[in-house]
C-alpha positions as CSV (number, residue, x, y, z in Angstrom):
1,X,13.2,-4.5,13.8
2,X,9.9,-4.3,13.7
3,X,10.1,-0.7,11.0
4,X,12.6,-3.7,8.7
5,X,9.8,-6.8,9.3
6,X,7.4,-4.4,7.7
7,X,9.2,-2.8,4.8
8,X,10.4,-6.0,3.9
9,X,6.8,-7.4,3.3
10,X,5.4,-4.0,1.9
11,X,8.0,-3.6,-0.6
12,X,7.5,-7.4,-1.4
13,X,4.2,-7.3,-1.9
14,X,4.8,-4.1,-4.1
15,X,7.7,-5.9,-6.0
16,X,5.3,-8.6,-6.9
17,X,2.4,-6.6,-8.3
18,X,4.6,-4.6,-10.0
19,X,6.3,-8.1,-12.2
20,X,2.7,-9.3,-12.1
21,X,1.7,-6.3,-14.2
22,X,5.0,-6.2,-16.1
23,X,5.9,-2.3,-15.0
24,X,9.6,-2.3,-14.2
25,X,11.6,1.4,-14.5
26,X,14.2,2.8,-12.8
27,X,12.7,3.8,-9.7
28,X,10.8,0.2,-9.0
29,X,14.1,-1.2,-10.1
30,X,15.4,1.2,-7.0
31,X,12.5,-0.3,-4.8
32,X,13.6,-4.0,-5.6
33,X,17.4,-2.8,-4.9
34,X,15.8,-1.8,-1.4
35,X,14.8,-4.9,-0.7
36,X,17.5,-7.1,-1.4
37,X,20.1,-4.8,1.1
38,X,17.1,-5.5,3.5
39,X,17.2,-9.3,2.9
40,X,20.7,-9.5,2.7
41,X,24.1,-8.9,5.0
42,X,26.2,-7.3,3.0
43,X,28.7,-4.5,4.1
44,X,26.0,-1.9,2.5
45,X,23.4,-4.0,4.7
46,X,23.7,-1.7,7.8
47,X,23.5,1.3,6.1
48,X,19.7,1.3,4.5
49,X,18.1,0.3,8.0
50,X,19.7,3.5,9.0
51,X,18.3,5.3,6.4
52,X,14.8,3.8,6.6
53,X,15.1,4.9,10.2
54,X,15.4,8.6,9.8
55,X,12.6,8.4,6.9
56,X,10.8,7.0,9.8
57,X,11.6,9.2,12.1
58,X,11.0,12.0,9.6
59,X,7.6,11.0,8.6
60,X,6.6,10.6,12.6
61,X,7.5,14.0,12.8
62,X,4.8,15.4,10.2
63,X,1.7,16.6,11.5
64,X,-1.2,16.2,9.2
């Protein structure tokens, strides 16, 4: 819950720089996408935590 709390402010906070700047594509339009199956409960809804939990647990495994 935490890992969701967390993406769903960053990619907030990255949603609203990128309309304050007016730079929309494809892949910020993918980032916004993101964000509403976080915010929402949907059928889709349970699948993105899942896959923002194996990125997580993906990018815990690097060593730097």
């Amino acid at each position: 819950m935490l890992v969701s709390m967390s993406a769903v402010l960053l990619l907030g906070l990255l949603i609203w720089f990128l309309l304050r700047i007016r730079y929309l594509r494809w892949a910020d339009a993918l980032i916004c996408g993101t964000f509403g199956f976080l915010l929402s409960r949907t059928v889709a809804a349970p699948f993105v935590p899942t896959f923002l939990d194996g990125v997580n647990g993906f990018l815990g495994q690097l060593r730097f």
